[in-house]
Structures are given as C-alpha cells and as structure tokens.
N, C-alpha and C positions, 0 to 999 in steps of 0.2 A: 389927320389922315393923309397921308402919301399917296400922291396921284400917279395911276399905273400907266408908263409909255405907250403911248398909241399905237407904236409898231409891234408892241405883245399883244396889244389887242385886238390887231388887222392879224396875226402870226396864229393867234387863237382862232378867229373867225373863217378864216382860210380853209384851217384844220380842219373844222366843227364841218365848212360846207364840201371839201374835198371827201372826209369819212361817212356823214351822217346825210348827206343830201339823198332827196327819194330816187333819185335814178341808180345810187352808187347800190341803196339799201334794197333797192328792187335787186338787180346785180348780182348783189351777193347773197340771197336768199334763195333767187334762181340758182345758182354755182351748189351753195349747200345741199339742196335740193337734191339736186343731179347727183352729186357725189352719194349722197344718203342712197339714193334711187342704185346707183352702181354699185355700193357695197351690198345693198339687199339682193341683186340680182345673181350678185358672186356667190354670196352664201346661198341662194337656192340651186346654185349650178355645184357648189359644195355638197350640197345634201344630197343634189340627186349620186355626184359622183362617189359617194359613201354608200348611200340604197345601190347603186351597180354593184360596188364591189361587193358588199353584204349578198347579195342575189347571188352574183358569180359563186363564190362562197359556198351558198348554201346547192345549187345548182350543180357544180363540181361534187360536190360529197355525197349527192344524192345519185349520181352518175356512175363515182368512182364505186358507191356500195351495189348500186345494180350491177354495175358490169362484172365487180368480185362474186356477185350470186350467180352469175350467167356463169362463170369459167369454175364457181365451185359445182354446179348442178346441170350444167348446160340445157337449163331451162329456159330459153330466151323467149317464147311466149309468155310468160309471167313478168321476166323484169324488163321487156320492151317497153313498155306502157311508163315506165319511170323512167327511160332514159331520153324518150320523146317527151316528157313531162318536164323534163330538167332541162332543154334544148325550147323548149316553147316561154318557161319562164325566162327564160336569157333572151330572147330574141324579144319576149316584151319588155324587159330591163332595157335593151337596147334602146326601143321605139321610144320608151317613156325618157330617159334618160337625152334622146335628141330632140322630142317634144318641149323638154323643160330647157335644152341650151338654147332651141331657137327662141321659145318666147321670151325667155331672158336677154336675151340679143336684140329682138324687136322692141322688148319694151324700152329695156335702153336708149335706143337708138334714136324710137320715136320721144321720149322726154326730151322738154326746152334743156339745153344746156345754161343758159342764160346770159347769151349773147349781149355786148355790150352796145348802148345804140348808139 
C-alpha cells in the first residue's frame, strides 16, 4: 500500500476545517437563512403588488360602468354609492398593500444576517 504525502494530508485537513468547521457552518446557515427570509419577503411584497393591481382593476371598471350609468340616466343618486364603493376599496388596497411593504421591510431587517464573528 502507498503512503499518502503529508502535505495532501495537512492540504486536506485544512480544507475539511476552513469549510466544515462550526463557526463557518454556523455562517453559512445564518446567510441561507437570511437570503430564504428575503426571497419570501419579496414574493409577499409580489403578491400584494398583483392584489393592488387586481383591485385597481376591478375598482376602475366598477367606476368606469357607474359613471357610464350616471351620463346614460343622469341618475347619480343610484350609481354614487358605487363610485364611493370603488374609491374606498382602492384606498384599502393602498393601506393594505403598504401594511404588507412595511412589515416585510421590518422583518427583513430585523433577521440575523449572519454576521461573521
């Protein structure tokens, strides 16, 4: 059997404790972490900015048919109540839509990044 050079072996050892040692593996678990933590924050600040526009959307069309009924009848006692309807769900679209940036921002923020010690 062929005896392995000692400097492969100290080249290996090295590796083993510069990659696998507990501080590196703490490290990098914190980093994964965080980065995981930051993609899920993204796609919730994603979703909500799809529900705004969805909302906007449905909002506008629900607007744009009162106000068609108001100039075709010029009953604006009847389609008021929908265009106030339309103008109140968008302004909670808004609230909620900056409700879910900040706390997505905070929580970010507040997770360890996983600073190296």
């Amino acid at each position: 059997m062929a005896q392995v050079n000692p400097l492969i072996i100290d080249v290996i050892q090295q590796t083993q404790t510069a990659t696998l040692g507990q501080g590196v593996v703490q490290v990098s678990g914190a980093g994964k972490a965080y980065q995981s933590v930051a993609q899920s924050t993204a796609l919730a600040v994603q979703d909500a900015t799809d529900a705004l526009r969805n909302v906007s959307t449905m909002a506008t069309t629900a607007a744009g048919v009162a106000l068609a009924q108001i100039l075709a009848t010029g009953d604006t006692k009847q389609y008021q109540p929908t265009l106030d309807s339309a103008q109140a769900i968008m302004t909670q679209a808004i609230a909620d839509f900056s409700a879910i940036g900040a706390a997505a921002g905070t929580i970010l923020q507040q997770f360890p990044a996983g600073q190296h010690s």
